[in-house]
Short mmCIF file of the C-alpha atoms (twelve columns), coordinates in Angstrom:
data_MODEL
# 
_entry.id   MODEL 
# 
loop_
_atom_site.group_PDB 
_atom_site.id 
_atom_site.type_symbol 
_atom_site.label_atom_id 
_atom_site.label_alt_id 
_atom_site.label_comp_id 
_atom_site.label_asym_id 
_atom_site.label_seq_id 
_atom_site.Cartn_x 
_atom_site.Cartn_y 
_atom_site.Cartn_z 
_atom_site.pdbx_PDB_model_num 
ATOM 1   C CA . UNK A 1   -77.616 -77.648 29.081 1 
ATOM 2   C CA . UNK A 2   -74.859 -78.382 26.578 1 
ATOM 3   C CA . UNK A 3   -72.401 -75.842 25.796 1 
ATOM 4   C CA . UNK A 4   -72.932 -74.135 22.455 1 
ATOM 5   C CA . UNK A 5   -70.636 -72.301 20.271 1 
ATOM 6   C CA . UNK A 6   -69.154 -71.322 16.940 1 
ATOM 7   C CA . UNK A 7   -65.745 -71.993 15.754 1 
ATOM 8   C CA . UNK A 8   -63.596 -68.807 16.092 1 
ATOM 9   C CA . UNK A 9   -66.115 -67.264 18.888 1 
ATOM 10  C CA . UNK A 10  -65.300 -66.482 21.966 1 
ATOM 11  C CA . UNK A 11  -66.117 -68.773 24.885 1 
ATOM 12  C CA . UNK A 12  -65.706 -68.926 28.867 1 
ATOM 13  C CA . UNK A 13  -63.132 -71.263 29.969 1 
ATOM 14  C CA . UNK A 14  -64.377 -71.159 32.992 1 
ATOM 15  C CA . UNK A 15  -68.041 -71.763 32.099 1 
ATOM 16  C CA . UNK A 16  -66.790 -75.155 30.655 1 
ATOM 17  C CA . UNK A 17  -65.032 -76.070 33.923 1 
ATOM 18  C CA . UNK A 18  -68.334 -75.539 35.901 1 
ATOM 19  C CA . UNK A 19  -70.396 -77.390 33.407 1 
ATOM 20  C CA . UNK A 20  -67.550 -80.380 32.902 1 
ATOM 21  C CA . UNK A 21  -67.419 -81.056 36.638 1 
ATOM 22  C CA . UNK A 22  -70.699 -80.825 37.304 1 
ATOM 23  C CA . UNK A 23  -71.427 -83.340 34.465 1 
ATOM 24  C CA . UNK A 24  -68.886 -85.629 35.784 1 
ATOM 25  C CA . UNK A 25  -70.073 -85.763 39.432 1 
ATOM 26  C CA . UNK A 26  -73.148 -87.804 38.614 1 
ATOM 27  C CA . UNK A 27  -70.764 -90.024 36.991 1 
ATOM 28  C CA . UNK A 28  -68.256 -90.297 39.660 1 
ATOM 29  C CA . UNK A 29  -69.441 -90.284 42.936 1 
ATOM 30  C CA . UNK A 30  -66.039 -89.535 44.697 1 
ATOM 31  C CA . UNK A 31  -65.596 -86.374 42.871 1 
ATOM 32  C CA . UNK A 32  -64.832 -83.639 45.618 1 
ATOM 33  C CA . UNK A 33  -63.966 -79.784 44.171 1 
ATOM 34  C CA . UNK A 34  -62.157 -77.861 46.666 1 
ATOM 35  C CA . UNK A 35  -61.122 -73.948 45.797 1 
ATOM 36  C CA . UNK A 36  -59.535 -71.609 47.790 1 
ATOM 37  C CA . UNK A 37  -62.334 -68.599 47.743 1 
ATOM 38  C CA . UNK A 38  -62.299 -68.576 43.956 1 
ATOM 39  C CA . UNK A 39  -65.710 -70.557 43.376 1 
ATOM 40  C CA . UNK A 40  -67.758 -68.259 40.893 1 
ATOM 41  C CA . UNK A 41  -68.026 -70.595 37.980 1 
ATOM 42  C CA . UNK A 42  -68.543 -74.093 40.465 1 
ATOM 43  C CA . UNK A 43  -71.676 -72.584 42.174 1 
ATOM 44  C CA . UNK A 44  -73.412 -75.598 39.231 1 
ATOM 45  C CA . UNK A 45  -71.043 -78.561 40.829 1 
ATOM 46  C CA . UNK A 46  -71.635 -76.545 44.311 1 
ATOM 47  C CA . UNK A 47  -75.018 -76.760 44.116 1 
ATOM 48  C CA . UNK A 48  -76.093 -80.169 42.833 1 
ATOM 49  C CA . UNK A 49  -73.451 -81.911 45.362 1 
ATOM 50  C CA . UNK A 50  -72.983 -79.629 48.533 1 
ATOM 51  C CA . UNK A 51  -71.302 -82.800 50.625 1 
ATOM 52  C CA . UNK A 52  -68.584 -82.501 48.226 1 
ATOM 53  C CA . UNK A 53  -67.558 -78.917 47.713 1 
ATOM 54  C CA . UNK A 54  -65.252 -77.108 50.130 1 
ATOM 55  C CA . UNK A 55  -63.909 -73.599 50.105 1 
ATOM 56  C CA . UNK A 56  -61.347 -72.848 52.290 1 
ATOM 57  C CA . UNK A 57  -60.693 -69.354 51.554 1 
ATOM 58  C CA . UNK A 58  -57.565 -67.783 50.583 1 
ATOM 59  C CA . UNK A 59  -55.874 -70.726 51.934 1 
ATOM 60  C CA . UNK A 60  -53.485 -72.315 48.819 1 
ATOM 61  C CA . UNK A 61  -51.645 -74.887 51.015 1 
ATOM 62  C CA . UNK A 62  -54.696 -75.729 52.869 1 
ATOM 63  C CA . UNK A 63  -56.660 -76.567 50.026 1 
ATOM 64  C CA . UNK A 64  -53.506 -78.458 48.235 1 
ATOM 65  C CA . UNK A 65  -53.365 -80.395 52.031 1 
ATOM 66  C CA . UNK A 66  -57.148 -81.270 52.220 1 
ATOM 67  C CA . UNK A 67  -57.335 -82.578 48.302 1 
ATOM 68  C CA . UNK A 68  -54.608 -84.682 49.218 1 
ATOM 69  C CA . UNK A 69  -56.313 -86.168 52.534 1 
ATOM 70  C CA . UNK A 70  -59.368 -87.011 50.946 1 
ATOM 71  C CA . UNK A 71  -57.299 -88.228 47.614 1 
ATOM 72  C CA . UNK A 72  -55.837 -91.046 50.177 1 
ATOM 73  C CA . UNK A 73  -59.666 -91.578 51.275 1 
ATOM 74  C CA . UNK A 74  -60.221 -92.607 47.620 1 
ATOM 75  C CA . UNK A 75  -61.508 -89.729 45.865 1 
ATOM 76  C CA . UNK A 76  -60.618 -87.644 42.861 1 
ATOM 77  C CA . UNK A 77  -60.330 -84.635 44.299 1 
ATOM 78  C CA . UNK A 78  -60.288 -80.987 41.959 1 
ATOM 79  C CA . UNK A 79  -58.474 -77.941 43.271 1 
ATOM 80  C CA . UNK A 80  -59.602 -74.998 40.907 1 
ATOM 81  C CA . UNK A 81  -58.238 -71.569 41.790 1 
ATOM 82  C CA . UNK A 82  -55.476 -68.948 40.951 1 
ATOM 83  C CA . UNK A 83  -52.582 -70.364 39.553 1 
ATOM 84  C CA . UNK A 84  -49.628 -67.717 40.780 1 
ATOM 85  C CA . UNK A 85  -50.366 -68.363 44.173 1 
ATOM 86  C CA . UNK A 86  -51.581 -72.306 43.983 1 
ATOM 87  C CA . UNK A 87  -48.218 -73.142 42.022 1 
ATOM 88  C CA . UNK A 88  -46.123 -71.022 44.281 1 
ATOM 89  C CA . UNK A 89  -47.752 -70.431 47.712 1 
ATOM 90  C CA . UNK A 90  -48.939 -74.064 47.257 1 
ATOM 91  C CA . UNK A 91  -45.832 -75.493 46.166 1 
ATOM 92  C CA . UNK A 92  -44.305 -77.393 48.985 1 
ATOM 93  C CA . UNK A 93  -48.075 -79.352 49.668 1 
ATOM 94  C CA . UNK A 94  -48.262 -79.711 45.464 1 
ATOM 95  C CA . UNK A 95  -44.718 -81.154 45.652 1 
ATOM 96  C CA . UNK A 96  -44.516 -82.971 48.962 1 
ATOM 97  C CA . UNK A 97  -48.936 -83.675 49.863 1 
ATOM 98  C CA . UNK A 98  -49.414 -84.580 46.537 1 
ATOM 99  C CA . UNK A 99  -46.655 -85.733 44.310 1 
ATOM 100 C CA . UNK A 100 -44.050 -87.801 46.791 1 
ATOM 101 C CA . UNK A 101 -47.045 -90.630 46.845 1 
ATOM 102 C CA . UNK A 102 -48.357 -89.857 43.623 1 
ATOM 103 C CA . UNK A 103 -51.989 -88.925 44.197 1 
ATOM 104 C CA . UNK A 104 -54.775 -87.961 41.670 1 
ATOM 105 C CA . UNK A 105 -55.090 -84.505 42.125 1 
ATOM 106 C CA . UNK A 106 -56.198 -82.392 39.811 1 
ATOM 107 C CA . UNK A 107 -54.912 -78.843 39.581 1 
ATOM 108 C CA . UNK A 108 -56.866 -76.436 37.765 1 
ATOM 109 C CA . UNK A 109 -56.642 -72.702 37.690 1 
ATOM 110 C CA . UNK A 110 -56.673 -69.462 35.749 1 
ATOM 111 C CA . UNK A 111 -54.003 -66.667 35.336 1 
ATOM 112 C CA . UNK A 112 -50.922 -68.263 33.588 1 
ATOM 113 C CA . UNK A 113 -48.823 -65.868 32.013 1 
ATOM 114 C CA . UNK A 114 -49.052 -62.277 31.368 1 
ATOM 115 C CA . UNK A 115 -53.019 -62.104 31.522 1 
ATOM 116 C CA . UNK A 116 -55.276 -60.425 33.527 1 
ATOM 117 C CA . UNK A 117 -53.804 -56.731 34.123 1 
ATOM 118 C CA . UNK A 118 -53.246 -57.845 37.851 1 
ATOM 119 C CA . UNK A 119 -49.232 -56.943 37.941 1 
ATOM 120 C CA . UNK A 120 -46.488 -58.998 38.721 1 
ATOM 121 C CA . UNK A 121 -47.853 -60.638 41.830 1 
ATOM 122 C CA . UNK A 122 -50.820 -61.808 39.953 1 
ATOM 123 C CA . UNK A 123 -48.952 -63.689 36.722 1 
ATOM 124 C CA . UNK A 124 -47.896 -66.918 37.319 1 
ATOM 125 C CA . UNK A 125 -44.871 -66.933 34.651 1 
ATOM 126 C CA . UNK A 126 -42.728 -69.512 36.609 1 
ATOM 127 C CA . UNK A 127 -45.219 -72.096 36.977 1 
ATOM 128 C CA . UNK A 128 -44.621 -74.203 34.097 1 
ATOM 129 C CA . UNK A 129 -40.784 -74.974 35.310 1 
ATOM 130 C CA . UNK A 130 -42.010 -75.571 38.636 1 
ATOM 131 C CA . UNK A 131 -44.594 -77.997 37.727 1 
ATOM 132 C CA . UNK A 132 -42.438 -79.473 35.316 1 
ATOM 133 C CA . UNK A 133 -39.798 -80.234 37.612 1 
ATOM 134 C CA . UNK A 134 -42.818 -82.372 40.247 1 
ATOM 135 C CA . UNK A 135 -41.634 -85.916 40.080 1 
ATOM 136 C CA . UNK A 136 -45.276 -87.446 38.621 1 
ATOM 137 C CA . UNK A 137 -46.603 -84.352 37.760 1 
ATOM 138 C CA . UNK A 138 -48.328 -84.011 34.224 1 
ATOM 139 C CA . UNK A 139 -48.431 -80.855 33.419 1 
ATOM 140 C CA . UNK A 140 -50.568 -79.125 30.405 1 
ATOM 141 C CA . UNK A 141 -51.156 -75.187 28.957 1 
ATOM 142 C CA . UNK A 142 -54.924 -74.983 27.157 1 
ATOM 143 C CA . UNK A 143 -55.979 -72.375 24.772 1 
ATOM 144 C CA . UNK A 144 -58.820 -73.648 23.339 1 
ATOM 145 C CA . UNK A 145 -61.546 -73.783 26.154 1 
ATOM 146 C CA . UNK A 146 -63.759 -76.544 25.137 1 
ATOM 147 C CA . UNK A 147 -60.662 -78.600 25.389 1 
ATOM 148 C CA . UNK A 148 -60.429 -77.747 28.903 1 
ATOM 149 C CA . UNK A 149 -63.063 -80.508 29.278 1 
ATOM 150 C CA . UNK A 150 -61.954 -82.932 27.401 1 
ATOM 151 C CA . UNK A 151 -58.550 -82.468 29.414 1 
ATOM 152 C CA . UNK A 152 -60.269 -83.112 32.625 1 
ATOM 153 C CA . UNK A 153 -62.543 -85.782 31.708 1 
ATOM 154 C CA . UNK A 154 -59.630 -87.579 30.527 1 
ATOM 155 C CA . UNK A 155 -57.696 -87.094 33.749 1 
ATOM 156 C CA . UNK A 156 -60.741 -88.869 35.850 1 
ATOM 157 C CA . UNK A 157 -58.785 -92.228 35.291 1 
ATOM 158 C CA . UNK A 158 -55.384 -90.815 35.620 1 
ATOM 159 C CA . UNK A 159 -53.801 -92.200 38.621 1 
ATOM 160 C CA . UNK A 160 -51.660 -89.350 39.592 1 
ATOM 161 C CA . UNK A 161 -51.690 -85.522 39.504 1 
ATOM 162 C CA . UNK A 162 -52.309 -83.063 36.667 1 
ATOM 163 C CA . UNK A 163 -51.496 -79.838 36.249 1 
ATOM 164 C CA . UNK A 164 -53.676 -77.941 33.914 1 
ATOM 165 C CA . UNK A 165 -53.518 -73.991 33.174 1 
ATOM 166 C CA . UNK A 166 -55.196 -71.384 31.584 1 
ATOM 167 C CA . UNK A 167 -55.491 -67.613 30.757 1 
ATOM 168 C CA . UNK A 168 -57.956 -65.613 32.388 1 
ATOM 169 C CA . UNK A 169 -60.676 -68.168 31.248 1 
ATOM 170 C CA . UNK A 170 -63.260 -65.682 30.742 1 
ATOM 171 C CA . UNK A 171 -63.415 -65.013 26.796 1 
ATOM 172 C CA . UNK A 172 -61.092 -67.726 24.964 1 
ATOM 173 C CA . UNK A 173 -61.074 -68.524 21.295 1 
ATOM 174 C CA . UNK A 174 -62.286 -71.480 20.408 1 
ATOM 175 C CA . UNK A 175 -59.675 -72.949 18.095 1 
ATOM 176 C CA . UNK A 176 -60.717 -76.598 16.922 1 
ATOM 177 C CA . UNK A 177 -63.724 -77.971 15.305 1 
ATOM 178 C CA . UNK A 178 -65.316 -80.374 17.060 1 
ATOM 179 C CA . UNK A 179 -63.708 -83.837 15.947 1 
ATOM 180 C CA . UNK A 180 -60.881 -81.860 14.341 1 
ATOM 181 C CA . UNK A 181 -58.215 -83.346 16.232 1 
ATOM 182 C CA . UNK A 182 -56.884 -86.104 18.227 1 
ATOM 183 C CA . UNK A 183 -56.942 -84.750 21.830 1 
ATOM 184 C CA . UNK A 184 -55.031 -86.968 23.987 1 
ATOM 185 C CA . UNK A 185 -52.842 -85.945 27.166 1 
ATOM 186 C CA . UNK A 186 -49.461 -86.687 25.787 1 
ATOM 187 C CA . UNK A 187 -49.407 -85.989 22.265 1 
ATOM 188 C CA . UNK A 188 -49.393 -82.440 20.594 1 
ATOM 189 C CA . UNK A 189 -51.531 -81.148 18.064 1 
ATOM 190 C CA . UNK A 190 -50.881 -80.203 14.856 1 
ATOM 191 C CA . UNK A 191 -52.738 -76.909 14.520 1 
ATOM 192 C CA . UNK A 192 -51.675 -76.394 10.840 1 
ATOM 193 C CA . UNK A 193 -50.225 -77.872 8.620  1 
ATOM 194 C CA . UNK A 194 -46.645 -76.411 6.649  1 
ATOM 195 C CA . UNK A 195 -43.432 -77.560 6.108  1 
ATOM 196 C CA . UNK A 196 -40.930 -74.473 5.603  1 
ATOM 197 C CA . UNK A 197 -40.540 -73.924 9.910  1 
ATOM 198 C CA . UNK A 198 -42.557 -75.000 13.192 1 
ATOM 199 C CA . UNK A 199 -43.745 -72.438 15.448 1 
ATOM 200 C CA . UNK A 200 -44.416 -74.480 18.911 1 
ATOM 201 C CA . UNK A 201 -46.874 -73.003 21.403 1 
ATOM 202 C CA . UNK A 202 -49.489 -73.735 23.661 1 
ATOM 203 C CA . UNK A 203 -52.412 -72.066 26.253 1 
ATOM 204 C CA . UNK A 204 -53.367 -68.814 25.168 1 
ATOM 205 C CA . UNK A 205 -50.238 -68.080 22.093 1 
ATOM 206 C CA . UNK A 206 -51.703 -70.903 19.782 1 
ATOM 207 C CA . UNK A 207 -54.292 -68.553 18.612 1 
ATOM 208 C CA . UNK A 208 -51.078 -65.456 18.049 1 
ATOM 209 C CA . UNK A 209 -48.949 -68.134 16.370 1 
ATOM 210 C CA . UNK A 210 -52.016 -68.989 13.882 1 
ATOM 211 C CA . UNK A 211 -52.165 -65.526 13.207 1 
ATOM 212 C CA . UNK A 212 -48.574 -65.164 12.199 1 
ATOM 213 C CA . UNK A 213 -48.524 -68.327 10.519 1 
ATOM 214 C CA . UNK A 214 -51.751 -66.490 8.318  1 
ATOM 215 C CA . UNK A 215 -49.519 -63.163 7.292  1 
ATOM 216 C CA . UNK A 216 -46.576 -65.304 6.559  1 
ATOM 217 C CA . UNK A 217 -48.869 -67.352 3.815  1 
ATOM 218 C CA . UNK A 218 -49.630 -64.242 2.247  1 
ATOM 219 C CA . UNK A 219 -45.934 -64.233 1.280  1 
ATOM 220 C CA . UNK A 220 -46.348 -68.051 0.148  1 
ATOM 221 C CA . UNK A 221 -44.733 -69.241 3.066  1 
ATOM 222 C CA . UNK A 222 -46.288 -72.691 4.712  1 
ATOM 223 C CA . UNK A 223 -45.577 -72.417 8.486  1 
ATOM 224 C CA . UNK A 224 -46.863 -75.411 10.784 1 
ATOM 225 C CA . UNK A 225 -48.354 -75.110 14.438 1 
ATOM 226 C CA . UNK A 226 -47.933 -77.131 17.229 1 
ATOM 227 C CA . UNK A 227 -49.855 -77.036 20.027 1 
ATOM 228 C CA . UNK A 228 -47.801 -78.596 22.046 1 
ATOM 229 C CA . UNK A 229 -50.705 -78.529 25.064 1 
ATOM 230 C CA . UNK A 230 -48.556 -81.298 27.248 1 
ATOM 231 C CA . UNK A 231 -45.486 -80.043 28.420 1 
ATOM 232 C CA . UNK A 232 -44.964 -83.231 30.766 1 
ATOM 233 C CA . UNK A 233 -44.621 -85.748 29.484 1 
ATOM 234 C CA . UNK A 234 -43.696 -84.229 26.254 1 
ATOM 235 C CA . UNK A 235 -44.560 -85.372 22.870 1 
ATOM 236 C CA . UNK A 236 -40.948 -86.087 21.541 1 
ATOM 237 C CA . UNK A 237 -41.906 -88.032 18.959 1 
ATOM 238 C CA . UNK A 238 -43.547 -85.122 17.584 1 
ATOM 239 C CA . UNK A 239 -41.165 -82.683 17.943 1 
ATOM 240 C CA . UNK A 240 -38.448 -85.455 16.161 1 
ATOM 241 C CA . UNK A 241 -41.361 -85.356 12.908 1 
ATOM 242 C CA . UNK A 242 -41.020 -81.790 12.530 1 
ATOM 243 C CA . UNK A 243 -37.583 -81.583 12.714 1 
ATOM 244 C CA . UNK A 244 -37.672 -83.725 9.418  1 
ATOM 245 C CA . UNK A 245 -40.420 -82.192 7.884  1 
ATOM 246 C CA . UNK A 246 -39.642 -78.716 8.289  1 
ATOM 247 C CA . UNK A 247 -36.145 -78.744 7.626  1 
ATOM 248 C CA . UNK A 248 -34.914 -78.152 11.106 1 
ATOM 249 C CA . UNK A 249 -36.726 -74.940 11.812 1 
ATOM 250 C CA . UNK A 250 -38.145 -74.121 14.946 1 
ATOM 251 C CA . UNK A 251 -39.644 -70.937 16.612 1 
ATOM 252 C CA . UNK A 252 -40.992 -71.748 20.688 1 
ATOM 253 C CA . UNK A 253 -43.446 -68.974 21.584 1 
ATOM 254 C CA . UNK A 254 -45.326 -69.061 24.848 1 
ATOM 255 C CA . UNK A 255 -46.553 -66.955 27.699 1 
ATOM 256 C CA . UNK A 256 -44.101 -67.969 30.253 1 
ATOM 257 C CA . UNK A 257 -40.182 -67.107 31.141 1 
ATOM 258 C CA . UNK A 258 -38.295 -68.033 28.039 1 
ATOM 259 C CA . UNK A 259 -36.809 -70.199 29.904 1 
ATOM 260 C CA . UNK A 260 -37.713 -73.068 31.843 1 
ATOM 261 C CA . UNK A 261 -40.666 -73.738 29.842 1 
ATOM 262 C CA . UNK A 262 -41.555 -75.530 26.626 1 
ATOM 263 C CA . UNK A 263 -38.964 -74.184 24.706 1 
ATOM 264 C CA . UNK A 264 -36.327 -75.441 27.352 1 
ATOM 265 C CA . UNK A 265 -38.680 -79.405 27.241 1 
ATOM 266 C CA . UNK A 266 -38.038 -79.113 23.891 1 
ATOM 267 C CA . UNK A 267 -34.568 -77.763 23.538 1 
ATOM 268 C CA . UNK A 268 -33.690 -80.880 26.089 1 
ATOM 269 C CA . UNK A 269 -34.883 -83.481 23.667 1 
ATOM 270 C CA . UNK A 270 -32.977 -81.842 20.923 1 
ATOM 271 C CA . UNK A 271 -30.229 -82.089 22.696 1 
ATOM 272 C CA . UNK A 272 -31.119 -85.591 23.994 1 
ATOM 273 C CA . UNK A 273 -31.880 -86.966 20.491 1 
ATOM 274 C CA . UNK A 274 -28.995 -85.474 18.725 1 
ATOM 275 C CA . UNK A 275 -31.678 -83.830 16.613 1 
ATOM 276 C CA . UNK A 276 -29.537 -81.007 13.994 1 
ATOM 277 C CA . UNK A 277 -31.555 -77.926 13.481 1 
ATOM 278 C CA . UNK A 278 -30.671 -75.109 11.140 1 
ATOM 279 C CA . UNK A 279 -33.022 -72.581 13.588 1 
ATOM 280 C CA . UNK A 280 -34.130 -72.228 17.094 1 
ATOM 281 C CA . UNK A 281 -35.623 -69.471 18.681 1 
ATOM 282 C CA . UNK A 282 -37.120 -69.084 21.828 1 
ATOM 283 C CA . UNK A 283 -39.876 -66.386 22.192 1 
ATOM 284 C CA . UNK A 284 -41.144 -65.484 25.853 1 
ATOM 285 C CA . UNK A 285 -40.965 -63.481 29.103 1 
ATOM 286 C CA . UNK A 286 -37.673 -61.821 29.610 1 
ATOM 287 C CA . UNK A 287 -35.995 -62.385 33.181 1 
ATOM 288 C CA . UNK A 288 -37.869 -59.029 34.047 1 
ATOM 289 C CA . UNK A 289 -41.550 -58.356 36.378 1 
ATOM 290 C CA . UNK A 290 -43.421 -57.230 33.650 1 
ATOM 291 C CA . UNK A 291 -45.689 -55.064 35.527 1 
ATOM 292 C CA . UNK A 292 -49.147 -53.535 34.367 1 
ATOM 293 C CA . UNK A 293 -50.598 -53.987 31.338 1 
ATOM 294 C CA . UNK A 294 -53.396 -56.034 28.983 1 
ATOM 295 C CA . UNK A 295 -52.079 -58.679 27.520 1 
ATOM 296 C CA . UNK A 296 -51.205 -57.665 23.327 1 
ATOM 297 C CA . UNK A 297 -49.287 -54.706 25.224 1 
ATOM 298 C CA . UNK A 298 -47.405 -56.774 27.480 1 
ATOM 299 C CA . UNK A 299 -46.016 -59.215 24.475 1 
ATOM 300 C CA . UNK A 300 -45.388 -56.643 22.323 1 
ATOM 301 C CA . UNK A 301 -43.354 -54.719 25.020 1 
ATOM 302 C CA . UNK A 302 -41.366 -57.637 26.302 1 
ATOM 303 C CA . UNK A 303 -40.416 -59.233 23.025 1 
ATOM 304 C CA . UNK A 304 -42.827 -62.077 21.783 1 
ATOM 305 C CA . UNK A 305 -46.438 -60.390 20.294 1 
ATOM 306 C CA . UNK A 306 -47.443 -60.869 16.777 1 
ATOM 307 C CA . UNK A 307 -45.002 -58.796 14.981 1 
ATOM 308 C CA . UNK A 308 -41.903 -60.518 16.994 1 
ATOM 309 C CA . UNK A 309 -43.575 -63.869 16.106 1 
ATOM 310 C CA . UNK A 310 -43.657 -63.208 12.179 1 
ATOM 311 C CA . UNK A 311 -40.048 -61.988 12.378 1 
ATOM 312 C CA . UNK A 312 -38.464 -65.014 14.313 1 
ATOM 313 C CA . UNK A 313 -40.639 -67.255 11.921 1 
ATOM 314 C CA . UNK A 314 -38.894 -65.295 8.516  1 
ATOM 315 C CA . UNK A 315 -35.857 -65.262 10.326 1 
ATOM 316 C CA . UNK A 316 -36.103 -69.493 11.149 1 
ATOM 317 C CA . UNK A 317 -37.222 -69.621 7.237  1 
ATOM 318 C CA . UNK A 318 -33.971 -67.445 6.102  1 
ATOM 319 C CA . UNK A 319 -31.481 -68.814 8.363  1 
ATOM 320 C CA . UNK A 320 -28.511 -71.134 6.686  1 
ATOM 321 C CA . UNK A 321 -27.580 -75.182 7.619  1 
# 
């Protein structure tokens, strides 16, 4: 059955990975989906193609090593799992298995940034500079879920590996109207439009930068959004646009360390393009284990909720060439 849903409900994530893969493994028939005991939502794809489902158990590197075996065999193997432990634990198969001959793996998995309530072991906050760093790597942060498949159908004729991430995956926003926008790996999104400053985002801050973007029309202010969904390779024609259209004003908000992430991809084409802003601000995890926590409490706490967001956005607006 299709997936049904209105705009601004919530929706599973997850439930659209299950139903995505499953859809696409009558069309391919060298799809594989490997996991590494986190298989609740692929019991569908599990099911309807048992030869070509494996889980290894709480086995990262194992599962990383296996995708890329049978990726060499000519499949298009799926790894779907936690993403603290399959971007770290993982990291030397992702890197060396996977990347060094440029297979197409696809990465999926749940948990990135300060989501979940499962402490500091269980965030993946680093994984963004990691995966960014992966020679051949493409690496991409969703928020809204039905995009998640899009993403990976897209990715079935990629020829080498792709990162994607998500929060939790289990009630998500959905953001877009169907149709609404362009969705390509690659480019960003324009989320709304403004022209007074550019908040940049992506995964699950888009929906807390749309929010701030709504207070700060009350006071007739006309902030735009990018979701900037691909960090790698980055949309720097994009980023150039807004720099002219909203007079050299940007705010970077994510769920990720402030650094490393997309406010560092975009800070190096600044830098690369000899782009002059007025503003920059970066808004994101402190160098600091954030600990326990849901997730509003954990932003707010560490520097980059909803309030922080409205401020650095009136600040960008105020600040002088």
């Amino acid at each position: 059955m299709p997936v049904t849903f209105t705009f601004g409900e919530m929706l599973s994530a997850r439930s659209v990975i299950g139903t995505t893969l499953a859809e696409l493994g009558e069309e391919h028939e060298n799809l594989w989906v490997l996991t590494p005991d986190i298989g609740a939502t692929l019991v569908e794809f599990r099911d309807r193609f048992p030869d070509r489902f494996l889980d290894v158990g709480l086995a990262e590197q194992v599962c990383v090593g296996i995708a890329a075996g049978l990726a060499y065999d000519g499949n298009i193997p799926v790894v779907s799992g936690m993403l603290p432990f399959l971007s770290m634990r993982a990291l030397e198969q992702v890197r060396t298995d996977v990347c060094y001959p440029n297979l197409p793996v696809k990465i999926i998995g749940t948990h990135g940034g300060l989501v979940g309530n499962g402490g500091s072991t269980h965030y993946a906050v680093e994984d963004l500079a990691l995966m960014c760093a992966l020679t051949n790597m493409t690496v991409t942060s969703i928020g809204d879920p039905l995009m998640v498949g899009e993403i990976i159908r897209q990715s079935m004729t990629m020829p080498g590996p792709i990162y994607i991430r998500l929060a939790v995956g289990k009630k998500d926003k959905v953001l877009y109207e169907p149709g609404e926008h362009d969705v390509r790996i690659g480019k960003g999104i324009v989320a709304r439009a403004g022209e007074d400053m550019t908040i940049f985002t992506h995964g699950t801050t888009v929906a807390q930068a749309l929010d701030a973007a709504d207070v700060l029309a009350e006071d007739g202010r006309a902030v735009r959004v990018v979701d900037m969904f691909t960090l790698k390779p980055i949309d720097d024609d994009l980023i150039v646009r807004c720099a002219e259209e909203t007079d050299g004003r940007f705010v970077v908000l994510e769920d990720h360390l402030a650094y490393g992430g997309l406010a560092t991809r975009i800070a190096d084409v600044v830098a690369d393009r000899g782009i002059r802003l007025k503003a920059f601000e970066r808004l994101g995890i402190p160098q600091v284990y954030a600990g326990f926590g849901e997730d509003e409490q954990l932003r707010d706490k560490h520097g980059y909720g909803l309030e922080a967001t409205i401020a650095a956005a009136r600040r960008a607006i105020a600040a002088r060439a």
